[in-house]
C-alpha positions in Angstrom: 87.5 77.5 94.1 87.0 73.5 94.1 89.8 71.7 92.5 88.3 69.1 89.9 90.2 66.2 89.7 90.2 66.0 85.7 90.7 69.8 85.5 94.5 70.5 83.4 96.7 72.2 85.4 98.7 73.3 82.7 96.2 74.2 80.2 95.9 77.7 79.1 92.4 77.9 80.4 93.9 77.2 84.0 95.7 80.4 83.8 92.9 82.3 82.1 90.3 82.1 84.8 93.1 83.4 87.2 91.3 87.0 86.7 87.9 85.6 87.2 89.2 83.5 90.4 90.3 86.9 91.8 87.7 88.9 91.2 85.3 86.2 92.6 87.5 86.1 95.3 87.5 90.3 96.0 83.4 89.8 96.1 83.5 86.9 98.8 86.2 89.2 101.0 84.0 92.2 100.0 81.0 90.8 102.2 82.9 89.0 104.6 85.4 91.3 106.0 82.7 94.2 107.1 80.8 91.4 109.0 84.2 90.4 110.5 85.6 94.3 111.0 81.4 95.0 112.8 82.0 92.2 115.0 85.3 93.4 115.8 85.5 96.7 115.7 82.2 98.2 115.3 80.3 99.8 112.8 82.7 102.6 112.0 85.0 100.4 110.9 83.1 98.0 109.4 81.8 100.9 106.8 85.2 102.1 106.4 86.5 98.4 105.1 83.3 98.3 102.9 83.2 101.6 101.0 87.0 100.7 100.6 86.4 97.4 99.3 83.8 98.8 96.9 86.4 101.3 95.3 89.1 98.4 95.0 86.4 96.0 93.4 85.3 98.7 90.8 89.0 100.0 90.1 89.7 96.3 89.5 87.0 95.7 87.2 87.8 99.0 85.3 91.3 97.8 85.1 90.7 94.8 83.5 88.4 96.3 81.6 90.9 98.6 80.4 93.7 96.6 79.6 91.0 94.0 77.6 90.0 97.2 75.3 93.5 98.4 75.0 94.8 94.2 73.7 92.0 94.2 71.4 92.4 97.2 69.7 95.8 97.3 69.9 95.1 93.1 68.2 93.1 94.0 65.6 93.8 97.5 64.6 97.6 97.6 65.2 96.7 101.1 66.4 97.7 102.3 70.5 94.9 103.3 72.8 94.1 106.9 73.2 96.0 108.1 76.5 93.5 110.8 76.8 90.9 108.0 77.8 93.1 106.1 79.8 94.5 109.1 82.1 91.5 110.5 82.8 90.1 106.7 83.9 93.6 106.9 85.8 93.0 110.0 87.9 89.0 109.1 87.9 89.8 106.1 89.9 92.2 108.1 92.2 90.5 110.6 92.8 87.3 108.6 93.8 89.9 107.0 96.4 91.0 110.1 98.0 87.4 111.5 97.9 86.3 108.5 99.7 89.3 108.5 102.2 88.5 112.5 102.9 85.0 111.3 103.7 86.0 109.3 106.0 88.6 110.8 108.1 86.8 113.7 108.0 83.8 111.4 109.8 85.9 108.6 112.0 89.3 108.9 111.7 89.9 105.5 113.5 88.1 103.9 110.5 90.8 105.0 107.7 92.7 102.2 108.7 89.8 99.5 107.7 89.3 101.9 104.4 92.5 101.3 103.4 92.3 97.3 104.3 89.1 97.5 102.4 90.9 99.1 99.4 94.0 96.2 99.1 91.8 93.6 99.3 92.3 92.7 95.6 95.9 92.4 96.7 94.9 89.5 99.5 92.6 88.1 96.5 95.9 87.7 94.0 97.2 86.1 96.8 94.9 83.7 97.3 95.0 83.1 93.9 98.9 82.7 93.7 98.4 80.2 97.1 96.3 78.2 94.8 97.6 77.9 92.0 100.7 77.1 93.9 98.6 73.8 95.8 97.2 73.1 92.4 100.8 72.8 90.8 102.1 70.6 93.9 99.0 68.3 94.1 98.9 67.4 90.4 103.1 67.5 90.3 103.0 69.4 86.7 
């Protein structure tokens, strides 16, 4: 996340690597926070914030998959995206989530809390991302 100093601000290309940025972002906090939740809080917890993290990181991914498939056939066909498919990822991802979750309380229920941590992580990553883009727009002035 280095700032280049001939690097355009207000090109299109600034904005597209936004989803990149974040999911790099999920990855780093991914590996980092179960280090910091072990130190902290132990083991327990430390595996609760990493099987949660997982789950966010592949929802994400199969998101943005997702919505890519759906803009390109909806771009070049000018036909809409089976729902069929895209429920059935829906309820796939949630149910993976509540699985997981089951799994866990059903093991330690202090380490539900870290789980769920673990699972908005991709929300503190679009954060990081908005606190960025926000520094880059001040330093450069655009």
């Amino acid at each position: 996340m280095m700032l280049s100093m001939d690097l355009d601000f207000t090109s299109e290309l600034f904005f597209d690597r936004a989803v990149v940025r974040i999911e790099r972002t999920v990855l780093v906090l991914w590996i980092s926070m179960p280090l910091f939740f072990l130190i902290l809080l132990g083991w327990r917890s430390a595996l609760g914030v990493a099987v949660g993290a997982g789950i966010a990181y592949l929802n994400f991914v199969w998101l943005k998959r997702m919505v890519t498939a759906l803009a390109d056939r909806v771009t070049q066909s000018g036909q809409k995206e089976s729902g069929t498919g895209v429920i059935f990822r829906f309820i796939l991802r949630y149910t993976l989530m509540a699985l997981a979750a089951y799994v866990i309380l059903s093991v330690s229920p202090a380490s539900l809390k870290a789980f769920f941590a673990g699972v908005f992580l991709p929300v503190a990553a679009i954060a990081f991302e908005a606190a960025y883009q926000a520094y880059a727009v001040l330093v450069k002035g655009v």
